[in-house]
C-alpha positions as CSV (number, residue, x, y, z in Angstrom):
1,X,0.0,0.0,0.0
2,X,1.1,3.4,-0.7
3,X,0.4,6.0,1.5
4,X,0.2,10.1,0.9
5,X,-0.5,12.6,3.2
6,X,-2.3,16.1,3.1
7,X,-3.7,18.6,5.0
8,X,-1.2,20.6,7.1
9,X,-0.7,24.2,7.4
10,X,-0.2,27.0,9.5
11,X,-3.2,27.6,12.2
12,X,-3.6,29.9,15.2
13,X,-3.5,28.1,18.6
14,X,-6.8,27.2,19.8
15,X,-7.7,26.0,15.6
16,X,-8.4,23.0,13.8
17,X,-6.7,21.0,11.0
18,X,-8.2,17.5,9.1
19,X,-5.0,15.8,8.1
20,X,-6.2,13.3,5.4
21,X,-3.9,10.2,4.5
22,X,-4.8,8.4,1.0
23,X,-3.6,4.9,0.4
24,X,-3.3,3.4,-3.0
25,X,-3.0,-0.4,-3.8
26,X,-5.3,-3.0,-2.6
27,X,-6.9,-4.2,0.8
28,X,-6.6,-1.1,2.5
29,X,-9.6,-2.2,4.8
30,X,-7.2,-4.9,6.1
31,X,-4.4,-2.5,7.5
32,X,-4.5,-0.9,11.3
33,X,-3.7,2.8,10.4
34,X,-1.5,4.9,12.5
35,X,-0.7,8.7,12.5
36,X,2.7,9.8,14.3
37,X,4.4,13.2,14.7
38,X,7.8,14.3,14.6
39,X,8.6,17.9,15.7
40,X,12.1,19.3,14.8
41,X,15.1,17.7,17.4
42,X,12.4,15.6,19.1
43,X,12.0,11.6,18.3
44,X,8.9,10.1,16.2
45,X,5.9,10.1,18.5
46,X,2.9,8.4,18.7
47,X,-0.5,9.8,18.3
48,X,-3.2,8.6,17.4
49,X,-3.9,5.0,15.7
50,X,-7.5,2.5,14.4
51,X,-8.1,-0.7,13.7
52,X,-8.6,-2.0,9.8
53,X,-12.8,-2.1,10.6
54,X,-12.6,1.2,12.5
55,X,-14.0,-0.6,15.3
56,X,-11.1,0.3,18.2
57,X,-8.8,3.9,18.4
58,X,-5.9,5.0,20.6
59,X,-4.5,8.1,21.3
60,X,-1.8,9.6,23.1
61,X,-2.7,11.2,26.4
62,X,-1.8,14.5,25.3
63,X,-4.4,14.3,22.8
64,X,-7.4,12.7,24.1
65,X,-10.4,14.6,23.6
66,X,-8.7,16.9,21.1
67,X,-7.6,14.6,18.3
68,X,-10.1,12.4,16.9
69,X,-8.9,9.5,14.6
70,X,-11.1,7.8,11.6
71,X,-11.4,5.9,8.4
72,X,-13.3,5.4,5.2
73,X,-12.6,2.4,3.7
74,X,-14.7,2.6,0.7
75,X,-12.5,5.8,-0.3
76,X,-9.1,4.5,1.4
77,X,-8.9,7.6,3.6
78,X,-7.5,7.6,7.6
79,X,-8.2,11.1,9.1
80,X,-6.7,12.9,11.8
81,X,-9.2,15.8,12.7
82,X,-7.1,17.6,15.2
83,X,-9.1,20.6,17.3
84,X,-7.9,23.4,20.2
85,X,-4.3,22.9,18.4
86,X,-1.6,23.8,20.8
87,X,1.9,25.2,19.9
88,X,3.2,21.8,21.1
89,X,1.5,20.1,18.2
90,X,3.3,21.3,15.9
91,X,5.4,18.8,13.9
92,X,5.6,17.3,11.1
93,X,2.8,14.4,10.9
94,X,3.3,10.7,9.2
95,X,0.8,8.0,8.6
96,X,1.2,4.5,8.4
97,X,-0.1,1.0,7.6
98,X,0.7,-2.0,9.5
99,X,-1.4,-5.4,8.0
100,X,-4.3,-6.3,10.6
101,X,-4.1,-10.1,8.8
102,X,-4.2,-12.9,11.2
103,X,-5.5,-10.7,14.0
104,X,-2.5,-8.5,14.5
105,X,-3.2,-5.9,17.0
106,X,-3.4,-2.2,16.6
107,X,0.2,-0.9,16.9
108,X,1.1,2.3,19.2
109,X,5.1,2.3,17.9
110,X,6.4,3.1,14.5
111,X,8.5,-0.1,14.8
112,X,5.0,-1.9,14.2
113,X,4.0,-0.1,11.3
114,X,5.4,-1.1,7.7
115,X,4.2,1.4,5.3
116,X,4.3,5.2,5.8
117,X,3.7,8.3,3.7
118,X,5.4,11.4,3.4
119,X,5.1,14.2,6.3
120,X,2.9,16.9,6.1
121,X,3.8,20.2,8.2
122,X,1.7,21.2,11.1
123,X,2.7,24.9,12.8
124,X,0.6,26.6,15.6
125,X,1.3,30.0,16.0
126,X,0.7,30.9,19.8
């Protein structure tokens, strides 16, 4: 699967972004979807990650109840709709595939994810 992300941009602290992440290839509706986040001199981070049926999601702490992760299958889209953005979200944001076959679980490391798409630049100006 091949992976492309979009939606990033420049957005006042306290507003909203919809990352989008479009997969090409087949069986996208049997990969667990992830979205990570790497600001500049920082490590890759988990944030926010659902299952190939959209059935379970996981977030980061910091992001609960801000973030709010989603698919459509039909359209082979993941979303990251992110709201009440805070300077320390900004980074630049990756998704990635991992294949849900034979009941692998949702992963919340990048280690557990094999197929990831370019970044797309998030900055919150404060």
């Amino acid at each position: 699967v091949q992976l492309q992300a979009s939606g990033g941009g420049l957005v006042q602290a306290g507003g909203s972004l919809r990352l989008t992440c479009a997969a090409s290839g087949r069986s996208f509706n049997m990969y667990n979807m992830g979205w990570f986040r790497q600001a500049p001199g920082k490590e890759r981070e988990f944030v926010a990650a659902i299952s190939w049926n959209g059935g379970d999601t996981y977030y980061v702490d910091s992001v609960k109840g801000r973030f709010t992760i989603s698919r459509d299958n039909a359209d082979k889209r993941a979303y990251l709709q992110m709201n009440s953005l805070e300077p320390e979200d900004a980074a630049d944001y990756y998704c990635a595939a991992d294949w849900a076959g034979d009941g692998h679980l949702v992963g919340t490391t990048s280690r557990e994810y094999d197929f990831w798409g370019q970044g797309t630049q998030v900055t919150v100006s404060s």
